[in-house]
TIMIBA-6917 format. One record per residue (C-alpha): residue in three letters; x, y, z. Coordinates in Angstrom, 3 decimals. Example, Ala and Ser with C-alpha at 12.3 -4.5 7.8 and 13.67 -1.06 7.14 Angstrom:
rest:ALA | u:12.300 | v:-4.500 | w:7.800
rest:SER | u:13.670 | v:-1.060 | w:7.140
REM end
This chain:
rest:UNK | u:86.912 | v:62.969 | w:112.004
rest:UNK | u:85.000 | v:66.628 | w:111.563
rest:UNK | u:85.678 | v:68.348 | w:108.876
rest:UNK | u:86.522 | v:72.008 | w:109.174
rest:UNK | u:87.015 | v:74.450 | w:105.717
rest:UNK | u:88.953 | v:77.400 | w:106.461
rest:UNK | u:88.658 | v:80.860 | w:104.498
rest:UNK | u:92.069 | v:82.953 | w:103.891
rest:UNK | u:93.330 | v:85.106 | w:101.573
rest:UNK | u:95.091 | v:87.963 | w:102.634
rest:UNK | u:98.583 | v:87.600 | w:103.666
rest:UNK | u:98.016 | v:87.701 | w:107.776
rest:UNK | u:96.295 | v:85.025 | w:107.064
rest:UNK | u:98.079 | v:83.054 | w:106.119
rest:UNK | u:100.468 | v:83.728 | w:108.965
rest:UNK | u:97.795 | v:82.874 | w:111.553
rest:UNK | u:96.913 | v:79.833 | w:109.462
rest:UNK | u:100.171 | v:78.537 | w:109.943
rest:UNK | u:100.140 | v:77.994 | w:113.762
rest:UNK | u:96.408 | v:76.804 | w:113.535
rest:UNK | u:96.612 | v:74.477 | w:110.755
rest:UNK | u:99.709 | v:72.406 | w:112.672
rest:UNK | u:97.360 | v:72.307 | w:115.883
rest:UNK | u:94.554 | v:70.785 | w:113.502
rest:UNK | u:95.692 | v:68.144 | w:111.569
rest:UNK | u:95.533 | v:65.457 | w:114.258
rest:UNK | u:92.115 | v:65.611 | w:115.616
rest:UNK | u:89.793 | v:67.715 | w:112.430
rest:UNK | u:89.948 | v:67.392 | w:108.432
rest:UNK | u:90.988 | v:70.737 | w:107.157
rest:UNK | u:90.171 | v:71.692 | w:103.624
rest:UNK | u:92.124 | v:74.855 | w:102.571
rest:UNK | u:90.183 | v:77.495 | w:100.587
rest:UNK | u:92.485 | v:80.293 | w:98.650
rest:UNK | u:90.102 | v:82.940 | w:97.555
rest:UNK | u:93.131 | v:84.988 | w:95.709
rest:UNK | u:92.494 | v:88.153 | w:97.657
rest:UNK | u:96.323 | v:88.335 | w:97.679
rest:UNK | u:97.170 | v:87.432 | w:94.202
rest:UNK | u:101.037 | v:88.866 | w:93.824
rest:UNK | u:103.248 | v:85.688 | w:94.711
rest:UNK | u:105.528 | v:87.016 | w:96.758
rest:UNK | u:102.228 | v:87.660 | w:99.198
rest:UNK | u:100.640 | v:84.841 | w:98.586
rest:UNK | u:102.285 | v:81.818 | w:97.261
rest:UNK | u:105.562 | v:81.627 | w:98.966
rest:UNK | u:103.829 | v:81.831 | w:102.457
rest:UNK | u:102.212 | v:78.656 | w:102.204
rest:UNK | u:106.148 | v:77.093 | w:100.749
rest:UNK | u:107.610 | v:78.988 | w:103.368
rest:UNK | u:105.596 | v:78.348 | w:106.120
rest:UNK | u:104.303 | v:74.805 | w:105.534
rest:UNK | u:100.942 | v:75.518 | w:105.518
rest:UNK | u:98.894 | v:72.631 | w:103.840
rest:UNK | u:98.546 | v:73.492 | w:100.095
rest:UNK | u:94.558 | v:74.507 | w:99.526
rest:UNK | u:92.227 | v:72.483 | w:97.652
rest:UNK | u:90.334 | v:75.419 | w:96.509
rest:UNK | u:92.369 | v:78.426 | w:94.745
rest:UNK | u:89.320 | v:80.813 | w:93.802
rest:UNK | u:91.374 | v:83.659 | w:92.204
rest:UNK | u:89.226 | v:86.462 | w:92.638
rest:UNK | u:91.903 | v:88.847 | w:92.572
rest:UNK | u:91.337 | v:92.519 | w:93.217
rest:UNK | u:87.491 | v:94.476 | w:92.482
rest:UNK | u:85.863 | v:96.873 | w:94.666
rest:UNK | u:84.343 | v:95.755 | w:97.940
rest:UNK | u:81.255 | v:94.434 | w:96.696
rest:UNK | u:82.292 | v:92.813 | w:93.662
rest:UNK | u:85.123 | v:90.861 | w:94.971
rest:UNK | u:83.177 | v:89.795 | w:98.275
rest:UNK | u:80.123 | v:88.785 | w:96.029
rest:UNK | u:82.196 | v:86.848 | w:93.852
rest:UNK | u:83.688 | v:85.034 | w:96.856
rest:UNK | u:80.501 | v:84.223 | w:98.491
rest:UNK | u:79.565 | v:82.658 | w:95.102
rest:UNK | u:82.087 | v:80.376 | w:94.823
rest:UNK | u:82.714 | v:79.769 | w:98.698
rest:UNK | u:78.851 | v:78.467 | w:98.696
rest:UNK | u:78.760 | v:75.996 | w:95.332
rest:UNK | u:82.556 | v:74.543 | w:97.743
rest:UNK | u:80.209 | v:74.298 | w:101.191
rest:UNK | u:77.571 | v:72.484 | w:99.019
rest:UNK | u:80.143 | v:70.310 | w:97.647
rest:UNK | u:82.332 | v:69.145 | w:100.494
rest:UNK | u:79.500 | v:69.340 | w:103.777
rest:UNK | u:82.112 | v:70.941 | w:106.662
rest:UNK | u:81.267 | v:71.129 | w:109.718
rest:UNK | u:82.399 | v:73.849 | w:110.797
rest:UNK | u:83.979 | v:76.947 | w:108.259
rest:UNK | u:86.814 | v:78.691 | w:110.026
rest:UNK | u:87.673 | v:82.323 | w:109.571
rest:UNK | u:90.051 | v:84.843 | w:110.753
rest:UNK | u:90.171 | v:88.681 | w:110.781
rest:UNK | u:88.445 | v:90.978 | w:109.098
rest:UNK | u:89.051 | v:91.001 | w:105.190
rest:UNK | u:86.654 | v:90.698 | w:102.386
rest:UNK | u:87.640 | v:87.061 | w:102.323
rest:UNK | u:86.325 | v:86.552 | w:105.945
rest:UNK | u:83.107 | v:88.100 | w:105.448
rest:UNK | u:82.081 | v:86.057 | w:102.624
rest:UNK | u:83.301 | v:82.646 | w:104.191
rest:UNK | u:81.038 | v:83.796 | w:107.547
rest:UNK | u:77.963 | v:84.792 | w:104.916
rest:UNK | u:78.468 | v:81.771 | w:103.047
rest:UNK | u:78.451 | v:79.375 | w:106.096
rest:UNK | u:75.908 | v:81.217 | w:107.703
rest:UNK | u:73.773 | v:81.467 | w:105.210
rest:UNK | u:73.912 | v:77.310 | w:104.881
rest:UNK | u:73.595 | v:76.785 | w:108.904
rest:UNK | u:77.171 | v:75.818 | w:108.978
rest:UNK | u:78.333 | v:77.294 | w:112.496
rest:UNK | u:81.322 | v:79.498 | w:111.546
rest:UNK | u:84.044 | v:80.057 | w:113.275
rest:UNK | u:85.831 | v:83.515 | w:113.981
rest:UNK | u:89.250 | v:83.654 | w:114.834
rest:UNK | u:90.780 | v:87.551 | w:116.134
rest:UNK | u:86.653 | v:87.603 | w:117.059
rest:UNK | u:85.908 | v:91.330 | w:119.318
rest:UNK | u:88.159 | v:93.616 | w:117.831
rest:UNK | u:87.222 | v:96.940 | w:117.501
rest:UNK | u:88.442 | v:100.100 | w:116.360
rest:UNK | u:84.997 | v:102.146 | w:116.700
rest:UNK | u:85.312 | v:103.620 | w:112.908
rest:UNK | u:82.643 | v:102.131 | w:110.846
rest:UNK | u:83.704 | v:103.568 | w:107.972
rest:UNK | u:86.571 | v:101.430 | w:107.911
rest:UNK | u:85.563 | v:98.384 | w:105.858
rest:UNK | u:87.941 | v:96.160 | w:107.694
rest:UNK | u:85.741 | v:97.542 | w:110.956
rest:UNK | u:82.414 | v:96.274 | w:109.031
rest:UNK | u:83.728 | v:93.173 | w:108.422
rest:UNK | u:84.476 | v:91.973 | w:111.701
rest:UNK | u:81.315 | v:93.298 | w:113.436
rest:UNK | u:79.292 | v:91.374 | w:110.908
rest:UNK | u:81.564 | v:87.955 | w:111.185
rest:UNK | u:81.366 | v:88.166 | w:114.676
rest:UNK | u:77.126 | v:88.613 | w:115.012
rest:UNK | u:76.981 | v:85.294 | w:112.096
rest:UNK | u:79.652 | v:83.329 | w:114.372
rest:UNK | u:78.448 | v:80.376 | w:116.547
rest:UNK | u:82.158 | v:80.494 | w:118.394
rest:UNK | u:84.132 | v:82.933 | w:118.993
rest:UNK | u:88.282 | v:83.199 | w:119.782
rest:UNK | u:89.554 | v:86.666 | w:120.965
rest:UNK | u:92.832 | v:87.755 | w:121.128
rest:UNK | u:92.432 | v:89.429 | w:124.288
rest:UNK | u:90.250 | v:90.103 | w:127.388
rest:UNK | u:88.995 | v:93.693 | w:126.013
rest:UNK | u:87.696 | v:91.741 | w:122.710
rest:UNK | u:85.688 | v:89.895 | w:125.028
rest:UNK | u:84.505 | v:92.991 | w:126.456
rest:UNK | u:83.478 | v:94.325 | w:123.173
rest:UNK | u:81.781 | v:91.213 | w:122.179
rest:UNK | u:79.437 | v:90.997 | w:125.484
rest:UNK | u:78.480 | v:95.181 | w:125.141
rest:UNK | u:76.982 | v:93.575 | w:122.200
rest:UNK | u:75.373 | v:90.893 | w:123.550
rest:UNK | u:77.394 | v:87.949 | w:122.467
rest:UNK | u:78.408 | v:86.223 | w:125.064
rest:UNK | u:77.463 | v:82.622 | w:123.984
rest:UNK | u:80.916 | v:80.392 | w:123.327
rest:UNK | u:83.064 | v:83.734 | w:123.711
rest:UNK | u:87.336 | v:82.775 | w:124.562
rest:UNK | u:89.763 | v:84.574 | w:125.749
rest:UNK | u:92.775 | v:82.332 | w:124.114
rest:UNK | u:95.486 | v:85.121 | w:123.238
rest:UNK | u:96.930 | v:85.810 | w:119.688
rest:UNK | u:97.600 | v:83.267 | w:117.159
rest:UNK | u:99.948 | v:85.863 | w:115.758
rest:UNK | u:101.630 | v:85.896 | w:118.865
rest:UNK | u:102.116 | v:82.266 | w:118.322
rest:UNK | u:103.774 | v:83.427 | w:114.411
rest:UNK | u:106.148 | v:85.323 | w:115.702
rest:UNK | u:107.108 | v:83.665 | w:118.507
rest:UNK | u:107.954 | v:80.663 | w:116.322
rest:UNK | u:108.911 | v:82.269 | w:113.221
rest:UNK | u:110.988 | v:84.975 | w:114.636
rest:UNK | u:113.733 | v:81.973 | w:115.427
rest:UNK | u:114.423 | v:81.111 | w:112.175
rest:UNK | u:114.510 | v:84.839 | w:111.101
rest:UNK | u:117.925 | v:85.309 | w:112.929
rest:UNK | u:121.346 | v:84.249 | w:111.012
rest:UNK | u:119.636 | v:82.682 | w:108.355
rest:UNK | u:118.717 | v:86.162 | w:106.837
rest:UNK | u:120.414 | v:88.957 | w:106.428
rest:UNK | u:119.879 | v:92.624 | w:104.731
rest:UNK | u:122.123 | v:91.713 | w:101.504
rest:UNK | u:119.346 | v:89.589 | w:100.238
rest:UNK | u:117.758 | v:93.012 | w:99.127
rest:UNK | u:120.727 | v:94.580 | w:97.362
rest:UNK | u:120.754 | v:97.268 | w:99.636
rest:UNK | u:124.525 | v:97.285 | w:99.832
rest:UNK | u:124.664 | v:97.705 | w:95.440
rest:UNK | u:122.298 | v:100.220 | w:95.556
rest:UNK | u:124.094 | v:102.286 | w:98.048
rest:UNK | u:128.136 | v:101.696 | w:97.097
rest:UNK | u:128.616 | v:99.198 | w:98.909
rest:UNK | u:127.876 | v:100.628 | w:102.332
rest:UNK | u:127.153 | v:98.777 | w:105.445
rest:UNK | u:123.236 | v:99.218 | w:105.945
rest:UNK | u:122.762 | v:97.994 | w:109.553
rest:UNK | u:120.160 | v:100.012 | w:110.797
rest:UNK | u:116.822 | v:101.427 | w:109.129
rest:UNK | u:113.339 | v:102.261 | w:109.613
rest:UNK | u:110.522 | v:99.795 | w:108.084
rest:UNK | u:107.699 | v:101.431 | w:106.527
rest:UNK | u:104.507 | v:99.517 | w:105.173
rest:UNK | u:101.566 | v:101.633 | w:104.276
rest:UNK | u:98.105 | v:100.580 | w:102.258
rest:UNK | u:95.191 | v:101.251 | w:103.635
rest:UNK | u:92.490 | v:103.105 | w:101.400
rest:UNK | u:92.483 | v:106.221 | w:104.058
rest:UNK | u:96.152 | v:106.948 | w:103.596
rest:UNK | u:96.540 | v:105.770 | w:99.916
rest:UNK | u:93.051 | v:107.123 | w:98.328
rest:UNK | u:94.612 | v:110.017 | w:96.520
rest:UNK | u:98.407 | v:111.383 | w:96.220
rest:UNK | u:97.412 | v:113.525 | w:98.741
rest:UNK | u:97.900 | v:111.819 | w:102.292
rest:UNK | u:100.675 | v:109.676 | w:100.583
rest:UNK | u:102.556 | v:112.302 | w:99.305
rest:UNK | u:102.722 | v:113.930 | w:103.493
rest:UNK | u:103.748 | v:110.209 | w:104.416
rest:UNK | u:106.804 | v:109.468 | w:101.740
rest:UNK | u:107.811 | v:113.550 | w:102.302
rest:UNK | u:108.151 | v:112.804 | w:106.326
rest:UNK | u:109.776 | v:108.950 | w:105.836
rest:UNK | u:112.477 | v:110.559 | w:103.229
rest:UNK | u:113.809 | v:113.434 | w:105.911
rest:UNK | u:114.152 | v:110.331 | w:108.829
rest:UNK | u:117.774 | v:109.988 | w:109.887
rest:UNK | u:118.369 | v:106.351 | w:108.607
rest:UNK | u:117.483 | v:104.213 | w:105.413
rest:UNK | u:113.629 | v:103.837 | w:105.507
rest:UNK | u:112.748 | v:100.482 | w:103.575
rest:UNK | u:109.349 | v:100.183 | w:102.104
rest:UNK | u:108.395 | v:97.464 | w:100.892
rest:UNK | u:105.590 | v:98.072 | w:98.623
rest:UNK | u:101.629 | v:96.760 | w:98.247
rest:UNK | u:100.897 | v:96.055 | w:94.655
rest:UNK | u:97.510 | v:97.429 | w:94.783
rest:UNK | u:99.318 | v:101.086 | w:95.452
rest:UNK | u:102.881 | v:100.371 | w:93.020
rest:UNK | u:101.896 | v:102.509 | w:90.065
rest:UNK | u:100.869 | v:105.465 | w:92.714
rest:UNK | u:104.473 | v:104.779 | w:94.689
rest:UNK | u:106.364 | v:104.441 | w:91.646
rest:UNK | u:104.803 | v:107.765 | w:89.849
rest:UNK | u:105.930 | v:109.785 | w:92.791
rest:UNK | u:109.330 | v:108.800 | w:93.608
rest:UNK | u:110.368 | v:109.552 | w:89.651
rest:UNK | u:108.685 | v:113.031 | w:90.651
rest:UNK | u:109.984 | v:113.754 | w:93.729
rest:UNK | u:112.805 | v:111.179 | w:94.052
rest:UNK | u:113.289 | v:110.278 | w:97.955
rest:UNK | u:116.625 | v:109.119 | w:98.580
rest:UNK | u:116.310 | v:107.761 | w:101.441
rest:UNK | u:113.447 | v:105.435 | w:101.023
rest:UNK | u:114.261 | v:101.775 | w:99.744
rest:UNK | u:110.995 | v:100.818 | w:97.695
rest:UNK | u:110.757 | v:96.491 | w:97.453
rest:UNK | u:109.287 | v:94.306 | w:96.435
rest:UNK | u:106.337 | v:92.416 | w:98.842
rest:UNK | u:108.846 | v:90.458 | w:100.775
rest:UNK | u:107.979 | v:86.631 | w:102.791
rest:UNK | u:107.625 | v:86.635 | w:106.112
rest:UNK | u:110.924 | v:85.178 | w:107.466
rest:UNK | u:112.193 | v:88.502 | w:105.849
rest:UNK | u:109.466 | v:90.832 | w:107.571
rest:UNK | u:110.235 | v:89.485 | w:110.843
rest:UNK | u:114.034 | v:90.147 | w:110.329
rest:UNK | u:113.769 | v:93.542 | w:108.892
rest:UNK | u:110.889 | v:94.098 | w:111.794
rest:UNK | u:113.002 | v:93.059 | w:114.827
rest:UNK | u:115.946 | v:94.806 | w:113.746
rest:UNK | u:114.412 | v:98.245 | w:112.762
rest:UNK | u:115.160 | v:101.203 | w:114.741
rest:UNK | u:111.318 | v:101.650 | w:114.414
rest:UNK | u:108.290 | v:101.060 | w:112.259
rest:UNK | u:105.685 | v:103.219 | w:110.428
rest:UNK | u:102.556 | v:101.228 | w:109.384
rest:UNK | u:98.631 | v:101.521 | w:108.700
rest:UNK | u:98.916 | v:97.503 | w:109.183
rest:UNK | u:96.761 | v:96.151 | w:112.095
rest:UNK | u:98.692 | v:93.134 | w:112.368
rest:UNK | u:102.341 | v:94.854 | w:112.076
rest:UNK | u:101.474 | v:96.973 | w:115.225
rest:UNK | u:101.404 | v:93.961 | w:117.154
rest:UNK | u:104.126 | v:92.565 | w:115.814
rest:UNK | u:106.424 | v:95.622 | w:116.812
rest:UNK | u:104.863 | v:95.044 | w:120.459
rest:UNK | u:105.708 | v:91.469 | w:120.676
rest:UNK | u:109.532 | v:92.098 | w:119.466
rest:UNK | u:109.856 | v:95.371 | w:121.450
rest:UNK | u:109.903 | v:97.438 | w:118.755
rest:UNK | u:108.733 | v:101.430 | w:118.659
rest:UNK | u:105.972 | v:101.535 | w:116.070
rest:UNK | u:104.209 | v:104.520 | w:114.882
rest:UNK | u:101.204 | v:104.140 | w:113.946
rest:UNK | u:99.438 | v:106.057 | w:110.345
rest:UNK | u:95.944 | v:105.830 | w:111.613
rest:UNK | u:93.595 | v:108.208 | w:113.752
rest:UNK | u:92.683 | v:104.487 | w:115.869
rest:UNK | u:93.653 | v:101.068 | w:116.493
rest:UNK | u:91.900 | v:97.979 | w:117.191
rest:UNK | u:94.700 | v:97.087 | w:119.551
rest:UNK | u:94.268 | v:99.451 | w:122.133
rest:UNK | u:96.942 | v:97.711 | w:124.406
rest:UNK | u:99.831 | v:98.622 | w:122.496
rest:UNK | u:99.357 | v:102.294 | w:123.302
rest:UNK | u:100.727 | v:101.546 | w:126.712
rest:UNK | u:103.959 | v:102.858 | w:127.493
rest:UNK | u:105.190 | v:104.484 | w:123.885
rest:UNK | u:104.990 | v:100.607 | w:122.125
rest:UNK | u:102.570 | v:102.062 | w:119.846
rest:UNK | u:101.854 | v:106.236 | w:118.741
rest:UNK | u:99.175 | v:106.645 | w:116.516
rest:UNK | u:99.798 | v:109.711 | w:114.123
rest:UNK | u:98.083 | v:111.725 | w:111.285
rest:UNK | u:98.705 | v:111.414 | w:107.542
rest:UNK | u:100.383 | v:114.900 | w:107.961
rest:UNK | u:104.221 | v:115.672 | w:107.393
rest:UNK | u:105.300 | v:117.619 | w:110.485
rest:UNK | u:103.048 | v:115.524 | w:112.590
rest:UNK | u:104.287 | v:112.079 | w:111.547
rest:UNK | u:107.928 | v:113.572 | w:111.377
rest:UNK | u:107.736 | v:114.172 | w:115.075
rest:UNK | u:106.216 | v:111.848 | w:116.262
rest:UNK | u:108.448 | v:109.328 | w:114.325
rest:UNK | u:111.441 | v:110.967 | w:115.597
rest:UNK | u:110.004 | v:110.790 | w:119.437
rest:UNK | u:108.517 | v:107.757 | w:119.733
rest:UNK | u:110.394 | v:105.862 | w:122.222
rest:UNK | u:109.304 | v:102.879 | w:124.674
rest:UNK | u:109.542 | v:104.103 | w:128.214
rest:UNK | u:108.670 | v:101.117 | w:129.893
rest:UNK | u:110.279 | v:97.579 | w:128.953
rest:UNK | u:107.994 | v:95.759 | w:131.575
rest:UNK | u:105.218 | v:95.066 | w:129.553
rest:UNK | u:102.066 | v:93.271 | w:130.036
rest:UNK | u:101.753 | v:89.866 | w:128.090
rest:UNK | u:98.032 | v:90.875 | w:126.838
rest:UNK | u:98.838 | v:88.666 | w:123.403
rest:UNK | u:99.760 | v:84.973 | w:125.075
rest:UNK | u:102.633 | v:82.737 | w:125.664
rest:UNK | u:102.629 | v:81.560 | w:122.056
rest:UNK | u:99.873 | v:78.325 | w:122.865
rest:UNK | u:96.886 | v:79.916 | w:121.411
rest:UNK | u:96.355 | v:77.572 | w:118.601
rest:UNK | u:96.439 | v:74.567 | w:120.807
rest:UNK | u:93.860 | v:76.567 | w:123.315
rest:UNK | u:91.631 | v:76.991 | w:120.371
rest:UNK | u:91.944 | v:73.287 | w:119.094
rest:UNK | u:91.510 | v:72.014 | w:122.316
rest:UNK | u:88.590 | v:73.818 | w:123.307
rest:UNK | u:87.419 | v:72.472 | w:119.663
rest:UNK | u:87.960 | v:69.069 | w:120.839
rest:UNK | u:86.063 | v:69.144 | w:123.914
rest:UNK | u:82.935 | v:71.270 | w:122.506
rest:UNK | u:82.603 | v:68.672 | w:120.142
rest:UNK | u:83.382 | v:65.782 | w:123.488
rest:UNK | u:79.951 | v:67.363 | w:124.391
rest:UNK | u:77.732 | v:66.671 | w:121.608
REM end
């Protein structure tokens, strides 16, 4: 049986991992690595309970560090693994730090890597998550996309050896997922009802935001929280920990009342507080296509997206870090067309991807 080490450590990955790692186990020897990317437990550890995802061999801890330091430090310790174990193949997804340095590693050790979410492009290079995925996807020897417009992007770039179209693993998530996200949850579990005297809270905005561009100085933030406070309904916010102390300086300044600051929360609670929010305000790549999957107006904190699709038909607005921008657009962001295109998949991408695994290797 092949061996195959996969990379994760951000929480999305996780997610994706999920679906994958179930379509694996019966034809390829996975070995788990953790770099600790996402340290905080409630994004890291109770994903892999939650979601049965195979517990990994490797925990690296890296933690947080800027850019360089944290992806050097990975690519250290990813390499003395690769010597250890011999994989066959190492398995990425994305576009974090924590993919990078499992591609470099691999790469750098002729171990064909590969990329998972391959061809996605948002065109802004000074994004680092943009940077990470061109790179990954030049060092891969196989490539999975998401959709047919990845592919596109991959062959104006010349790759266009061992290039699939096999939809969205995420697609497959919350597909799955999204089932057991239904009666089993419900909004109490946050206290909301304590916190505001007892009151029915049945309908709300979800708000994640923590990307460096919107979160760099108190700035852009301070536009975002100003607009979210003035919405019409409870916004909930459930909070990165890399951006806590910034959030939590602010509200004692300005105190907005009608955002709900949490805790990370698991994903079985995402998806419920996802598919029953009026809308969503994010920076989150992955969360856009979440919200487009469950029919859900999302509005979108970014000047681009790498999933152009969602754009169609008012799924997805993409809006400035400014307050009477994102306020209006917030407030008009409606989907005018509930006959969407399936771009994502009919939730059989990780079997597409092992298969097509199988049979490569059929060929050998």
């Amino acid at each position: 049986m092949k061996k195959i080490i996969t990379v994760v450590g951000a929480r999305p990955q996780f997610i994706k991992a999920a679906v994958v790692s179930r379509q694996l186990k019966d034809n390829f020897e996975e070995i788990i690595i953790h770099t600790g990317q996402h340290y905080d437990s409630n994004m890291s550890d109770v994903f892999f309970e939650q979601l049965g995802i195979p517990k990994p061999k490797y925990n690296l801890g890296i933690g947080s560090g800027t850019h360089g330091k944290q992806t050097g430090m990975m690519l250290e310790k990813i390499e003395e693994i690769l010597f250890k174990e011999k994989p066959d193949y190492v398995l990425v997804y994305g576009d974090t730090n924590s993919t990078l340095a499992g591609a470099l590693a691999a790469s750098k050790l002729l171990i064909p890597v590969i990329h998972i979410e391959a061809g996605l492009r948002s065109f802004n290079i000074n994004m680092p998550e943009e940077q990470n995925r061109i790179l990954t996807d030049h060092i891969s020897k196989i490539l999975f996309c998401p959709t047919q417009t990845a592919v596109d992007n991959l062959k104006k770039e010349g790759i266009t050896n061992n290039v699939y179209n096999v939809g969205d693993v995420m697609c497959d998530s919350v597909l799955y997922y999204s089932k057991l996200a239904n009666a089993t949850l419900k909004i109490q579990t946050l206290n909301l009802e304590s916190i505001y005297e007892k009151k029915v809270i049945d309908k709300w905005y979800l708000a994640t935001i923590h990307r460096a561009e919107n979160t760099f100085d108190d700035k852009k933030l301070l536009e975002i929280l100003k607009a979210l406070n003035e919405l019409d309904e409870l916004v909930i916010f459930p909070v990165h920990p890399r951006i806590k102390k910034m959030v939590d300086d602010l509200n004692k300044q300005f105190q907005y009342n009608n955002i709900y600051f949490v805790k990370p929360v698991d994903y079985l609670t995402m998806l419920f507080l996802t598919k029953n929010a009026k809308k969503v305000i994010t920076d989150s790549g992955g969360l856009q296509k979440e919200c487009y999957i469950l029919n859900i107006p999302c509005i979108t904190v970014r000047d681009q997206t790498e999933w152009i699709e969602t754009l169609k038909c008012g799924y997805n607005t993409l809006a400035k870090p400014v307050y009477e921008e994102l306020k209006e657009k917030i407030e008009n962001a409606q989907i005018i067309d509930s006959h969407k295109i399936n771009y994502y998949g009919d939730g059989d991408s990780s079997k597409r991807i092992v298969d097509i695994l199988c049979l490569l290797e059929n060929k050998k």
